[in-house]
PAMI-503139 format. One record per residue (C-alpha): residue number from 1; x, y, z. Coordinates in steps of 0.1 Angstrom, whole numbers. Example, Ala and Ser with C-alpha at 12.3 -4.5 7.8 and 13.67 -1.06 7.14 Angstrom:
BEGIN
+-----+-------+-------+-------+
! num !     u !     v !     w !
+-----+-------+-------+-------+
!   1 !   123 !   -45 !    78 !
!   2 !   137 !   -11 !    71 !
+-----+-------+-------+-------+
This chain:
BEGIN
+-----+-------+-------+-------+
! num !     u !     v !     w !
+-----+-------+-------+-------+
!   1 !  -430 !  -825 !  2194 !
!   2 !  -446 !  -839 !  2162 !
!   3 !  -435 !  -847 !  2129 !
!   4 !  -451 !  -841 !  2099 !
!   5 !  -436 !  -861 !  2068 !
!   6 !  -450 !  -854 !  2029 !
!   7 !  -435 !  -875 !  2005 !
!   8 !  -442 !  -866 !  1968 !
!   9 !  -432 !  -868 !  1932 !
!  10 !  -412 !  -838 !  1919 !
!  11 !  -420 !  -822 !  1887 !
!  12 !  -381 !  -834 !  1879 !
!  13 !  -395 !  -873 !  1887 !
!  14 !  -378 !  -880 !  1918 !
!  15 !  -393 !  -889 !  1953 !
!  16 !  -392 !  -858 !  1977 !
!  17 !  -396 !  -861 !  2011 !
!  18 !  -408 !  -831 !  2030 !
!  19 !  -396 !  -829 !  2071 !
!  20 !  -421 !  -807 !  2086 !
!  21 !  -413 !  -800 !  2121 !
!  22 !  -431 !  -763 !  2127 !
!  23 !  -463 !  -765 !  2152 !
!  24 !  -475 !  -734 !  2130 !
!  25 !  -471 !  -748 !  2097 !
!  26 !  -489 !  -781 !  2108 !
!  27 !  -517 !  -768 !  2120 !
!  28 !  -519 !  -750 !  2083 !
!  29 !  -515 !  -786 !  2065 !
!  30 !  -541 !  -801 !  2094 !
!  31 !  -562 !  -783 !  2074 !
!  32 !  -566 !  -800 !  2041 !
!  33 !  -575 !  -833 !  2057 !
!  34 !  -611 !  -846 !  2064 !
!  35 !  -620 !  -855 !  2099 !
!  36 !  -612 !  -890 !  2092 !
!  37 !  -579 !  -886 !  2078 !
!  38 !  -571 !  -869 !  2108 !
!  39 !  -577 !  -896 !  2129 !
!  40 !  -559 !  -920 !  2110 !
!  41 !  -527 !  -897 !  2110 !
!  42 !  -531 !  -891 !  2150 !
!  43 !  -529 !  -930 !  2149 !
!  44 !  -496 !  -932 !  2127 !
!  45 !  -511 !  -941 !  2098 !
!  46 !  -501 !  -928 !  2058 !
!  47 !  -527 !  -908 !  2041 !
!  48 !  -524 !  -905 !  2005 !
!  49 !  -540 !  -871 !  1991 !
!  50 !  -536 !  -873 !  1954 !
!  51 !  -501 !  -887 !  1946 !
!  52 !  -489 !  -873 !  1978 !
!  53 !  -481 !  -894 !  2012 !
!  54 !  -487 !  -877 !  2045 !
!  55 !  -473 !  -892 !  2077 !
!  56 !  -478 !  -879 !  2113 !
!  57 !  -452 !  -891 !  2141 !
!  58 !  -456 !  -881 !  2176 !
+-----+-------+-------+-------+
């Protein structure tokens, strides 16, 4: 099963980090990537989207 991990900046200020763990929900957030952000996430690597860090564990 994979992991999906968003860490981002809360309106508060303080580092979140998001767990995301459902197959559904990250297909959804697949989504939003280019093709070669994808590959780089399939690899392990962290994509940064704005000021938010993606991170995909197998």
């Amino acid at each position: 099963m994979s992991l999906l991990i968003r860490k981002y900046k809360s309106v508060a200020g303080m580092m979140q980090e998001e767990r995301i763990d459902d197959p559904d929900r990250i297909d959804r957030y697949m989504r939003i990537f280019d093709k070669d952000d994808i590959k780089k996430l399939e690899t392990g690597v962290k994509v940064f989207i704005e000021k938010d860090e993606w991170q995909l564990l197998p």
